[in-house]
Biopython code that builds the backbone (N, CA, C, O; Angstrom):
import numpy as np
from Bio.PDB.StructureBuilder import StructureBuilder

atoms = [
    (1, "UNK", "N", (-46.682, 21.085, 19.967)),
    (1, "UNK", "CA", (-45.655, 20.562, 20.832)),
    (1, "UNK", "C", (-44.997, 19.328, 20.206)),
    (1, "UNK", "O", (-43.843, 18.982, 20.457)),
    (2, "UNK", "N", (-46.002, 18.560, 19.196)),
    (2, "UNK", "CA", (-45.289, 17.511, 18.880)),
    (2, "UNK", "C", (-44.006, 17.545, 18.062)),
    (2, "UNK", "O", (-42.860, 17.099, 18.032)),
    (3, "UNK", "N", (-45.217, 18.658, 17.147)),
    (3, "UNK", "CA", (-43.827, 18.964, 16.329)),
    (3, "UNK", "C", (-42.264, 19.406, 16.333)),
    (3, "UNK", "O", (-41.300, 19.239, 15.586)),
    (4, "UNK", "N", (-42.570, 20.184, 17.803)),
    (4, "UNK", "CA", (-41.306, 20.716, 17.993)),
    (4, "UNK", "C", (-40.131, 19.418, 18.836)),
    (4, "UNK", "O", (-38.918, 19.234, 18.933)),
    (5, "UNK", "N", (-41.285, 18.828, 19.256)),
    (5, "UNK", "CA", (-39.973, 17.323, 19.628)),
    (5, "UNK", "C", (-39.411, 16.580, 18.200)),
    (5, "UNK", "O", (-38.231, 16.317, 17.967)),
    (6, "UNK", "N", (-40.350, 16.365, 17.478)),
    (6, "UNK", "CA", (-40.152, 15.503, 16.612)),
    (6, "UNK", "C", (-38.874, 16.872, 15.404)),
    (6, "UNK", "O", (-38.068, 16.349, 14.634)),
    (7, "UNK", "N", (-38.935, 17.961, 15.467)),
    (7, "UNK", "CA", (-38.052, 18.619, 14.921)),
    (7, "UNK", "C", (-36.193, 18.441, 15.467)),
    (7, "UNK", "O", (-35.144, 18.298, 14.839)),
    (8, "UNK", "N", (-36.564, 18.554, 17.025)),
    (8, "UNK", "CA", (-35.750, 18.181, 17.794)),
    (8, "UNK", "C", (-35.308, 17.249, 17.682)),
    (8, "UNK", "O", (-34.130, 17.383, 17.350)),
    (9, "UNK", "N", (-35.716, 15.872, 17.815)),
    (9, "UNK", "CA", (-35.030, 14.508, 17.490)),
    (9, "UNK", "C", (-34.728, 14.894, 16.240)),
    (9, "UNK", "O", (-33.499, 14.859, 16.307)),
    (10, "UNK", "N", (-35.037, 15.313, 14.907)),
    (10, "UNK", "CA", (-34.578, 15.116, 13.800)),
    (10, "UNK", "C", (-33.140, 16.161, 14.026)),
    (10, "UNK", "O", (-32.156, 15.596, 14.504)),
    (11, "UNK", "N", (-33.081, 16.882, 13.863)),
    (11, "UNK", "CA", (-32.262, 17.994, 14.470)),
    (11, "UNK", "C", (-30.661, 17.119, 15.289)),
    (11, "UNK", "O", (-29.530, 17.130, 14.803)),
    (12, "UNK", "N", (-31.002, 16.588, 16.331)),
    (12, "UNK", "CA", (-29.907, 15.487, 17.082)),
    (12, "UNK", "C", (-29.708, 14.643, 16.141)),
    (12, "UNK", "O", (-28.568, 14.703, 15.681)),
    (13, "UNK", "N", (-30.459, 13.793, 15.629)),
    (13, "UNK", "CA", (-29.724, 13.090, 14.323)),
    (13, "UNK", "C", (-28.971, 13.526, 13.346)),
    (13, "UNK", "O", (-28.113, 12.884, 12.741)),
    (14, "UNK", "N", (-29.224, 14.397, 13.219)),
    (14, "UNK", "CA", (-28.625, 14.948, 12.082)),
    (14, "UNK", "C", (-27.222, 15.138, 12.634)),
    (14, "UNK", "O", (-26.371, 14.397, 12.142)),
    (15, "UNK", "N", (-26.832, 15.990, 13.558)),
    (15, "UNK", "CA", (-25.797, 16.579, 14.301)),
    (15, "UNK", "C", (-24.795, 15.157, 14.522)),
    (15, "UNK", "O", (-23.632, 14.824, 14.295)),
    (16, "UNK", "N", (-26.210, 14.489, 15.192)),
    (16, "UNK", "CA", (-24.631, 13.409, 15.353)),
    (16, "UNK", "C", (-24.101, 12.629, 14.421)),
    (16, "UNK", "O", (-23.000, 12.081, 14.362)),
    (17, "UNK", "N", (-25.404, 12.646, 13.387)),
    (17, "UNK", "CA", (-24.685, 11.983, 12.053)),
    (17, "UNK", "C", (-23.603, 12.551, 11.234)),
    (17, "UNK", "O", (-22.985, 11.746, 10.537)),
    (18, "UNK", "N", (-23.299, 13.653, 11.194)),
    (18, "UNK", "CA", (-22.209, 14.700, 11.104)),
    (18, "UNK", "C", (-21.122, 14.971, 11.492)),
    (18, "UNK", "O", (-20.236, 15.515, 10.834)),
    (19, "UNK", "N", (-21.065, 14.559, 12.795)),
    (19, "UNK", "CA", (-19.557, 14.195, 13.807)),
    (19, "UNK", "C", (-19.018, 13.420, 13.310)),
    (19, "UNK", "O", (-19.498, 12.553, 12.580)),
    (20, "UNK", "N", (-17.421, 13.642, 13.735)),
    (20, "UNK", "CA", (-16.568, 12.716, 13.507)),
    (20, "UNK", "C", (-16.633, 11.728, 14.060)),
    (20, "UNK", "O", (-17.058, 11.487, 15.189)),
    (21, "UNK", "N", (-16.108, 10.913, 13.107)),
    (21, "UNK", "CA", (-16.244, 9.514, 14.118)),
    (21, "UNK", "C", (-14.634, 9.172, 14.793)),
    (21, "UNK", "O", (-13.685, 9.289, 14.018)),
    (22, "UNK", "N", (-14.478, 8.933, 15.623)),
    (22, "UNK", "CA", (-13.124, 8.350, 16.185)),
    (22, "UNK", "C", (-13.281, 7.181, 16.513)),
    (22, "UNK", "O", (-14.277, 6.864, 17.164)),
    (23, "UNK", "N", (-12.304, 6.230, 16.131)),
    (23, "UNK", "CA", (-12.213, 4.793, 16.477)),
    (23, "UNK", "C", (-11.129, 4.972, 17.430)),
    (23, "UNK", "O", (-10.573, 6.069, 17.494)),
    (24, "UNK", "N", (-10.826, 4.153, 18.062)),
    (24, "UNK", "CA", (-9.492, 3.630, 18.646)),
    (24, "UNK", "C", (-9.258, 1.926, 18.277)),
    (24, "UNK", "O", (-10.090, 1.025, 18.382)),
    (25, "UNK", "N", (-7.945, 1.849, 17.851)),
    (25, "UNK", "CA", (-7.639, 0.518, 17.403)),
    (25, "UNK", "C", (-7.584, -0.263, 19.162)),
    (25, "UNK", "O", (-7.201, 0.164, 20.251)),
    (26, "UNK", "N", (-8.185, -1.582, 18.691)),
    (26, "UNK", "CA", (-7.918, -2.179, 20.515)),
    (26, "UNK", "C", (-6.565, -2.355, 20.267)),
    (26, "UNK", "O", (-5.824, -1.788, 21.069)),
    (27, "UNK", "N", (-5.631, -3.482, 18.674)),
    (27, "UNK", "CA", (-4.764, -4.138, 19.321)),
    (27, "UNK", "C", (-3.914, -3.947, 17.988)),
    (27, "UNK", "O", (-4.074, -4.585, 16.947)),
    (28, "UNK", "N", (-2.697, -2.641, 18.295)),
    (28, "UNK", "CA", (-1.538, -2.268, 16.878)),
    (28, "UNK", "C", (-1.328, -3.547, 16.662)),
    (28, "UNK", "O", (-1.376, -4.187, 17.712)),
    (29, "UNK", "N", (-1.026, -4.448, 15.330)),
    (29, "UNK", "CA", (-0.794, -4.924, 14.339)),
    (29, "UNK", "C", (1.072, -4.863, 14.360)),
    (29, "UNK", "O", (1.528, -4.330, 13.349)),
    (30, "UNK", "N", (2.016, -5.296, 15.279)),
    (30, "UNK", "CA", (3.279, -5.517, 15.405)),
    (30, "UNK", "C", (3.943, -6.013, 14.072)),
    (30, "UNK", "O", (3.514, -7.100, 13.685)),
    (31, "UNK", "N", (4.945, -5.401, 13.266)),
    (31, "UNK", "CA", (5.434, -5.812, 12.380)),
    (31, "UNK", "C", (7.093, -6.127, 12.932)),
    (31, "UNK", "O", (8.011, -5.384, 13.279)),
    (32, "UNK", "N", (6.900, -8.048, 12.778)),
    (32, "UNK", "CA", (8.484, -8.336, 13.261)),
    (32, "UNK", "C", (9.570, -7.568, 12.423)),
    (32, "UNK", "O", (9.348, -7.103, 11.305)),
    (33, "UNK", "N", (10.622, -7.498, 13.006)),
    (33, "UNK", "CA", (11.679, -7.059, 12.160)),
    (33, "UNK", "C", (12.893, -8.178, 11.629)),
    (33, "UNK", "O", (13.287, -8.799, 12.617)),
    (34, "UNK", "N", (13.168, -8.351, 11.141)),
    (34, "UNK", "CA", (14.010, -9.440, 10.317)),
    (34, "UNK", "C", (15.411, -10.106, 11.035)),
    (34, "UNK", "O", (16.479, -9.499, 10.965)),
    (35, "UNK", "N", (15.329, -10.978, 11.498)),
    (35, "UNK", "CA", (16.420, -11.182, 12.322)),
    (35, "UNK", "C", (18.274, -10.716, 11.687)),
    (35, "UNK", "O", (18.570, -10.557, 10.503)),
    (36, "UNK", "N", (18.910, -10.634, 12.475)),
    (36, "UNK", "CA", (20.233, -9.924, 12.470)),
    (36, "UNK", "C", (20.204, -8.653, 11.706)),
    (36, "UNK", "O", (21.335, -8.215, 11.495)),
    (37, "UNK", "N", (19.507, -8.136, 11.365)),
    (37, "UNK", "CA", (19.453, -6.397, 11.118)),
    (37, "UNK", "C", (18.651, -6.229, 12.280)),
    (37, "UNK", "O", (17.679, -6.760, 12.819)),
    (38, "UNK", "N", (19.769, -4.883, 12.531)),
    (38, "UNK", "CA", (19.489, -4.026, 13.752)),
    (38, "UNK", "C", (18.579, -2.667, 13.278)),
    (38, "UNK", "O", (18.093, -1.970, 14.169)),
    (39, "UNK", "N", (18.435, -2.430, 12.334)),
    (39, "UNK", "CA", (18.022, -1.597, 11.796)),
    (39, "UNK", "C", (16.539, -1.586, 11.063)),
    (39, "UNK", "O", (16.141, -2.693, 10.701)),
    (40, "UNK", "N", (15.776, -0.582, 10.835)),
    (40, "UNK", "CA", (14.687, -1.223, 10.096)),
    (40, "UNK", "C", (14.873, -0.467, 8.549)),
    (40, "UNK", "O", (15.059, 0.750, 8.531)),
    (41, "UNK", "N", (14.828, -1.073, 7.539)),
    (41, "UNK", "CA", (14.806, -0.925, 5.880)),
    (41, "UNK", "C", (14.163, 0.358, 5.645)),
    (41, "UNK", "O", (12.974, 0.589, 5.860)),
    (42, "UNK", "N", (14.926, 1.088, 5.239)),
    (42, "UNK", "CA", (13.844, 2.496, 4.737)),
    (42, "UNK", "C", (14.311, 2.728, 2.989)),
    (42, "UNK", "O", (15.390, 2.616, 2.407)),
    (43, "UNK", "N", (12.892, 3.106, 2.523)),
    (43, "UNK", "CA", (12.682, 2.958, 1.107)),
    (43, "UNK", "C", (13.651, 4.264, 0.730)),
    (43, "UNK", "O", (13.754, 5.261, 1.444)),
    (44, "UNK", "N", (14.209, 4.094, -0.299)),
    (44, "UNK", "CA", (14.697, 5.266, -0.845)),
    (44, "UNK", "C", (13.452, 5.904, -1.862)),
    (44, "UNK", "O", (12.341, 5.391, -1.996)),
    (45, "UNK", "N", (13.990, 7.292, -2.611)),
    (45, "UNK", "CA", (13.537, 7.377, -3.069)),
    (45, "UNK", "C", (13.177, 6.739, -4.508)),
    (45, "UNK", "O", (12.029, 6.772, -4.949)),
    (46, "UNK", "N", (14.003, 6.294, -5.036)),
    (46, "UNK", "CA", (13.737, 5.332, -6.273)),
    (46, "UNK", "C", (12.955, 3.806, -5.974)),
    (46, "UNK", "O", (12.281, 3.096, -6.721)),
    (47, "UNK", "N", (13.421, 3.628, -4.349)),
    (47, "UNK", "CA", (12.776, 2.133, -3.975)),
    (47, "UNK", "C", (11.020, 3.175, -4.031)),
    (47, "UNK", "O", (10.289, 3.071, -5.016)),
    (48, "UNK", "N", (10.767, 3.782, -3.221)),
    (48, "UNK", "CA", (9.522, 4.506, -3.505)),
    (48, "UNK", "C", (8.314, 4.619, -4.535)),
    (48, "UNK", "O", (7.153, 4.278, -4.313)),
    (49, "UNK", "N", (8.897, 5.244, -5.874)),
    (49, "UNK", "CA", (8.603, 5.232, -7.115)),
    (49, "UNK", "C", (8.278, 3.909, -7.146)),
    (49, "UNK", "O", (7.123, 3.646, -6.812)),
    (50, "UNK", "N", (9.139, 2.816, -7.524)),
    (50, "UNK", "CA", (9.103, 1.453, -7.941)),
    (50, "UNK", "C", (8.118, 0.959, -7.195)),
    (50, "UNK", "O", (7.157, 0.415, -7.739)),
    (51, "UNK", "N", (8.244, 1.117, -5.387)),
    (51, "UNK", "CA", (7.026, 0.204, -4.992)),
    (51, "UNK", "C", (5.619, 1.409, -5.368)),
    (51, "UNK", "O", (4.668, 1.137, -4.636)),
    (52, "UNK", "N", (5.354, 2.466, -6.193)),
    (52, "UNK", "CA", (4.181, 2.781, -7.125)),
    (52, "UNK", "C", (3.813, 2.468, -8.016)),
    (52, "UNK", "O", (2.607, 2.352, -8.237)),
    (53, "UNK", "N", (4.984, 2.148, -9.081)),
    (53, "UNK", "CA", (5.392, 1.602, -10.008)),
    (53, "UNK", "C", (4.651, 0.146, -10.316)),
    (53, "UNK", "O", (3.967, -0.218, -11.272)),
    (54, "UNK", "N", (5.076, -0.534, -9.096)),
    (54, "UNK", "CA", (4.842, -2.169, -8.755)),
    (54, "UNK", "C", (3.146, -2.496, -8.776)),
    (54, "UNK", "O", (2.499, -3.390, -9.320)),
    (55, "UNK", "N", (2.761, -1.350, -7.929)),
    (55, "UNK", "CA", (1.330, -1.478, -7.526)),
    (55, "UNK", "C", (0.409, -1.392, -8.616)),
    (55, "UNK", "O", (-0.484, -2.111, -9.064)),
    (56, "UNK", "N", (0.911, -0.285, -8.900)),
    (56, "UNK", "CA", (-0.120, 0.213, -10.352)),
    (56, "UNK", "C", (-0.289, -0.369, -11.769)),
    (56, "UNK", "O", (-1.244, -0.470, -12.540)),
    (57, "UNK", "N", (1.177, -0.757, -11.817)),
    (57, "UNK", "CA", (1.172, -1.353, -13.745)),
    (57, "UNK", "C", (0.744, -3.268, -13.109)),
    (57, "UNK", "O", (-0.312, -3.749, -13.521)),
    (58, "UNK", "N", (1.591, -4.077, -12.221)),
    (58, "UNK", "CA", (1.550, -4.847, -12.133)),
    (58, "UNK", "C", (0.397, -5.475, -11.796)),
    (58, "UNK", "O", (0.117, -6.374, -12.588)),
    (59, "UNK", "N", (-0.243, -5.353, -11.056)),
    (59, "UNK", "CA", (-1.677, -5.599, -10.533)),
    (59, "UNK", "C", (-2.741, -5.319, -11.254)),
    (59, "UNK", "O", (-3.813, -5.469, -10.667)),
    (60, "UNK", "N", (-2.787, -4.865, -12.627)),
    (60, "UNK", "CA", (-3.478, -4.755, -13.592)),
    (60, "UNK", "C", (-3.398, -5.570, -14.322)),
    (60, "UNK", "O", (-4.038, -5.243, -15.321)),
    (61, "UNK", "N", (-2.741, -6.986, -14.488)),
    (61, "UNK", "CA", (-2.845, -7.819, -14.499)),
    (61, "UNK", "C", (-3.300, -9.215, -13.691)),
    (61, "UNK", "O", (-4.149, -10.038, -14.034)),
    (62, "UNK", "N", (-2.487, -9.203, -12.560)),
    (62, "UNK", "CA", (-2.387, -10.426, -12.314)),
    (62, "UNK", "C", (-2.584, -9.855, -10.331)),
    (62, "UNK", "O", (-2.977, -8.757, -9.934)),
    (63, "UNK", "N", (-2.212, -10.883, -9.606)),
    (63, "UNK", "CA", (-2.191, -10.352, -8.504)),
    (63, "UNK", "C", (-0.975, -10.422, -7.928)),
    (63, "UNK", "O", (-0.217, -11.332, -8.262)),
    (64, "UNK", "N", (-0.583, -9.452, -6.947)),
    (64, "UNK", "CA", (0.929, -8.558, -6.554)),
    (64, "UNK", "C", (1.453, -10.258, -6.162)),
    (64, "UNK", "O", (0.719, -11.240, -6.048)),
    (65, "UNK", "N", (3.239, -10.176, -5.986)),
    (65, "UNK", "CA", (3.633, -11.094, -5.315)),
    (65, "UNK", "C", (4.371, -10.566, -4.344)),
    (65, "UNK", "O", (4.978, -9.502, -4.469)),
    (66, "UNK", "N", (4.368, -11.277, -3.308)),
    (66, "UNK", "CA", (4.918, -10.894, -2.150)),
    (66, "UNK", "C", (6.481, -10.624, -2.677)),
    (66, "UNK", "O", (6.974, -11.262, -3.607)),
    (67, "UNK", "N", (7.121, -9.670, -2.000)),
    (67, "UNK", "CA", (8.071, -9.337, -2.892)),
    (67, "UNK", "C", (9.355, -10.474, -2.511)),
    (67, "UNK", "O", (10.286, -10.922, -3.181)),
    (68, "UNK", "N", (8.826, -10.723, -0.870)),
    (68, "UNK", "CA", (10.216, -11.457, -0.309)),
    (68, "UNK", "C", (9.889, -13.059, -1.320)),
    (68, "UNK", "O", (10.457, -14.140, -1.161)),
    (69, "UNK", "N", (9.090, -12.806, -2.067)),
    (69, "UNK", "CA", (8.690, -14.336, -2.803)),
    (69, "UNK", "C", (9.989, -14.528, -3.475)),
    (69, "UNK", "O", (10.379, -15.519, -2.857)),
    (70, "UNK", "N", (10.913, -14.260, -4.308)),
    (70, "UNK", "CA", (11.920, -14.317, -4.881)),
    (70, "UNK", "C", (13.433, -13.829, -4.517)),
    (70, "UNK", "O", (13.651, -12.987, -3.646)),
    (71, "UNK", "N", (14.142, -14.268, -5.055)),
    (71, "UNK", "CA", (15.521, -13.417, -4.099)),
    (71, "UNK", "C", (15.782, -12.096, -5.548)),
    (71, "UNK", "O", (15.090, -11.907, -6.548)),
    (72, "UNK", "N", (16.844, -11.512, -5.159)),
    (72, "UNK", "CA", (17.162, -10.574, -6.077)),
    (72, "UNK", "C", (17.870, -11.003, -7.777)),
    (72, "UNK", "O", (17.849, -10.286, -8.778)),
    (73, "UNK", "N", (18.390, -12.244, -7.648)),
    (73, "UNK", "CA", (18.789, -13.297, -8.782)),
    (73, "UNK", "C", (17.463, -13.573, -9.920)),
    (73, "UNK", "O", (17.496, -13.367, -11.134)),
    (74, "UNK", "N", (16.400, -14.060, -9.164)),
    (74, "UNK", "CA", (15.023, -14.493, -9.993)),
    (74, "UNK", "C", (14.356, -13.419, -9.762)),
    (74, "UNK", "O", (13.194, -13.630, -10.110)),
    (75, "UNK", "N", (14.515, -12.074, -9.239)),
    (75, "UNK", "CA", (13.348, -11.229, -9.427)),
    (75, "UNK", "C", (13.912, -10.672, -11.036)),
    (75, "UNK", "O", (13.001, -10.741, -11.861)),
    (76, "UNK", "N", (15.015, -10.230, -11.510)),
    (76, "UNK", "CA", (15.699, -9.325, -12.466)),
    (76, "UNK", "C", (14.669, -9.784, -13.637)),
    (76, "UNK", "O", (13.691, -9.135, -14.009)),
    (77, "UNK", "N", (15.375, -11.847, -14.460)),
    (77, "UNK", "CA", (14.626, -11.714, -15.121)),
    (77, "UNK", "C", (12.348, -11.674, -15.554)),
    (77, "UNK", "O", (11.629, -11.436, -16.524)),
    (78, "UNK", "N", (12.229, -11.951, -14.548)),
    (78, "UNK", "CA", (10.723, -11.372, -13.871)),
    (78, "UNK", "C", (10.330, -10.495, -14.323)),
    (78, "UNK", "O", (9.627, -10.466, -15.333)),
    (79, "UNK", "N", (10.746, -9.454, -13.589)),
    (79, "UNK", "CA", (10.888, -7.605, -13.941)),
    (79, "UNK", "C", (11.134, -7.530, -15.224)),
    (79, "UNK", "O", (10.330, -6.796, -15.797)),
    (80, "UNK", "N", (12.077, -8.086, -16.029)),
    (80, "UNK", "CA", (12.291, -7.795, -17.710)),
    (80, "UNK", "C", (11.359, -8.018, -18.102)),
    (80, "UNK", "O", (10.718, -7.081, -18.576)),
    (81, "UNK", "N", (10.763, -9.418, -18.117)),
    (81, "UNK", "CA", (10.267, -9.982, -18.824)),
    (81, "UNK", "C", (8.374, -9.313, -18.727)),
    (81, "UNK", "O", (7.570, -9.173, -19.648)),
    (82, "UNK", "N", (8.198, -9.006, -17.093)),
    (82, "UNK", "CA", (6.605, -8.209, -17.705)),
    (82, "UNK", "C", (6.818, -6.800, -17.966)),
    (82, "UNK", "O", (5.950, -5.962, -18.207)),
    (83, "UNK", "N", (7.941, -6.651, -17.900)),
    (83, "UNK", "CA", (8.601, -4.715, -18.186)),
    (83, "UNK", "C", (8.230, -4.621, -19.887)),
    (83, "UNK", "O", (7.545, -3.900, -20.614)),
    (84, "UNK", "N", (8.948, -5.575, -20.003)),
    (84, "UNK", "CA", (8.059, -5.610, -21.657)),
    (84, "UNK", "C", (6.707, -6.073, -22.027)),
    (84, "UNK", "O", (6.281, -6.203, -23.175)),
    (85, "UNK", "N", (6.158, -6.280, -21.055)),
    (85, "UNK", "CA", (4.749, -7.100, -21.493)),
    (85, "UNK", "C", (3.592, -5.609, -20.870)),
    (85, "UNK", "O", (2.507, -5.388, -21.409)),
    (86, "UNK", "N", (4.047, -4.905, -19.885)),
    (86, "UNK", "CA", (3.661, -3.816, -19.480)),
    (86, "UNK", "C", (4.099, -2.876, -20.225)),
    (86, "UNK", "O", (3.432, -1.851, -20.083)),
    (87, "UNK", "N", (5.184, -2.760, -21.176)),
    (87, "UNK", "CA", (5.092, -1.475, -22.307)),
    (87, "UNK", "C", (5.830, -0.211, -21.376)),
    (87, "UNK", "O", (5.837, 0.968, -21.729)),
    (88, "UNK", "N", (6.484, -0.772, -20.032)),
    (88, "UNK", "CA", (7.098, 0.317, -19.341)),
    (88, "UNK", "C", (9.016, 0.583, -19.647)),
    (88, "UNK", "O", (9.779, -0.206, -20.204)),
    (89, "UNK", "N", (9.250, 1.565, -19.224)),
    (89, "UNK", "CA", (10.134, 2.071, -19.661)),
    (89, "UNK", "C", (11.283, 1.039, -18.723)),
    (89, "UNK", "O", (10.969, 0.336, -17.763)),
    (90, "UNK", "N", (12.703, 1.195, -19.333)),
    (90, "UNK", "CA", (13.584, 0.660, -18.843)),
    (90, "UNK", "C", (14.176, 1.227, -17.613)),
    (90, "UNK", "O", (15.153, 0.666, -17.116)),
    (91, "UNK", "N", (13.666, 2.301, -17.071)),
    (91, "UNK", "CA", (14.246, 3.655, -16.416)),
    (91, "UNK", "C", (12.959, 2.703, -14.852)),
    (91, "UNK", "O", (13.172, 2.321, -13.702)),
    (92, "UNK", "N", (11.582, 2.724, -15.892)),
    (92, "UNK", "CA", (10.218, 2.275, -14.608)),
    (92, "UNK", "C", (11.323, 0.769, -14.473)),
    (92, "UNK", "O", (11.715, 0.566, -13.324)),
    (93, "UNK", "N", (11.594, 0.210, -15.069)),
    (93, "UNK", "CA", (11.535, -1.503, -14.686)),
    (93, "UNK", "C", (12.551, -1.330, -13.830)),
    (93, "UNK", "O", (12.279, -1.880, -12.763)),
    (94, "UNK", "N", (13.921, -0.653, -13.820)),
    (94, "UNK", "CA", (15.072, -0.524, -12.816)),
    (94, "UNK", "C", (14.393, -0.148, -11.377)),
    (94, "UNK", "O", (14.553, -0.715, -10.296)),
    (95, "UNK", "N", (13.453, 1.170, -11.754)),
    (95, "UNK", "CA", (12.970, 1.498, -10.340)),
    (95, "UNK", "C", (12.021, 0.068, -9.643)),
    (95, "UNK", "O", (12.156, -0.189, -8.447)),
    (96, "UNK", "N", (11.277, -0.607, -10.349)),
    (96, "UNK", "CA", (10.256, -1.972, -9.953)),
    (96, "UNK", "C", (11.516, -2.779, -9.356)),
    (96, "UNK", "O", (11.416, -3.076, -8.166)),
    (97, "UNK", "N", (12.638, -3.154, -9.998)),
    (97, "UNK", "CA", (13.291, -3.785, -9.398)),
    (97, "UNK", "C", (14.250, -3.241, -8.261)),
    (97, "UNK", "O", (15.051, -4.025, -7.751)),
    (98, "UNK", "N", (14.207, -2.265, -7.956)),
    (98, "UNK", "CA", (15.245, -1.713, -7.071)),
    (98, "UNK", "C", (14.141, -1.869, -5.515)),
    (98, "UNK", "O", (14.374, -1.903, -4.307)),
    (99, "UNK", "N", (12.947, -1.930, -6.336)),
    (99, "UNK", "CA", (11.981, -1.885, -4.825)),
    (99, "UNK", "C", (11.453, -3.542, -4.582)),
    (99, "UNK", "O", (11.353, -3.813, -3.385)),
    (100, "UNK", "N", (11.162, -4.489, -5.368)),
    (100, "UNK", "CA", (11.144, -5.929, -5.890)),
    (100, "UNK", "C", (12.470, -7.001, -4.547)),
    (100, "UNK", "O", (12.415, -7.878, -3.685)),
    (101, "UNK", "N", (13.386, -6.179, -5.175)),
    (101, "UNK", "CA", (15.189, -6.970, -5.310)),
    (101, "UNK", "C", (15.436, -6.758, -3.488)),
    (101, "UNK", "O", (15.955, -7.641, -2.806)),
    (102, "UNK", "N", (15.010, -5.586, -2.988)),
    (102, "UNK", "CA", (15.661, -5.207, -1.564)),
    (102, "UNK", "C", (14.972, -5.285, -0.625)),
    (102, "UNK", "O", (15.189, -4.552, 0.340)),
    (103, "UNK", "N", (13.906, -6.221, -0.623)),
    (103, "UNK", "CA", (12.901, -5.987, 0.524)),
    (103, "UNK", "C", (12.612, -7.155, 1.179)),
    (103, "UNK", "O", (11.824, -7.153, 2.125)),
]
sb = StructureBuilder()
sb.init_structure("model")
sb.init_model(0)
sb.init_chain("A")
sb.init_seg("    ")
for serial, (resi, resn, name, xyz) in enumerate(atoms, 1):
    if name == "N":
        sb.init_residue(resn, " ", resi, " ")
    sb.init_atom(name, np.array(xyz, "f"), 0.0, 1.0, " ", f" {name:<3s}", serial, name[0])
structure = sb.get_structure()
């Protein structure tokens, strides 16, 4: 008899260790939207690429910068300048900056 409880409890553990788990978030994470645009920014596809682009080559160095850190004037030479230090193409650095420059 023991055994068959103690099979049993093992048995329920197992099962429920196996289920999915579902969370529910208590409290969404509101992202303001930027004053006087009515609209919210959607990536194109080249802004897309670039913010992959951004993540992957750049951060293998150093750590990401917030993109709104610079305006579109001081991001360009930025982007040149580790576009060559990253060994990426002139085609990748347009896309880094097209996603960099507009956000």
């Amino acid at each position: 008899m023991k055994l068959k409880i103690t099979l049993l409890a093992i048995l329920s553990l197992f099962i429920y260790s196996c289920a999915t788990k579902s969370s529910v978030p208590t409290e969404v994470a509101k992202k303001e939207e930027p004053k006087g645009l009515p609209f919210a920014r959607v990536l194109t596809s080249e802004m897309a690429e670039g913010k992959i682009l951004y993540e992957n080559n750049c951060n293998k160095c150093h750590e990401l910068y917030d993109t709104k850190a610079f305006s579109a004037e001081k991001w360009k030479p930025i982007v040149e300048d580790m576009r060559k230090k990253a060994e990426l193409s002139e085609a990748d650095g347009s896309k880094i900056f097209s996603y960099v420059a507009m956000q």
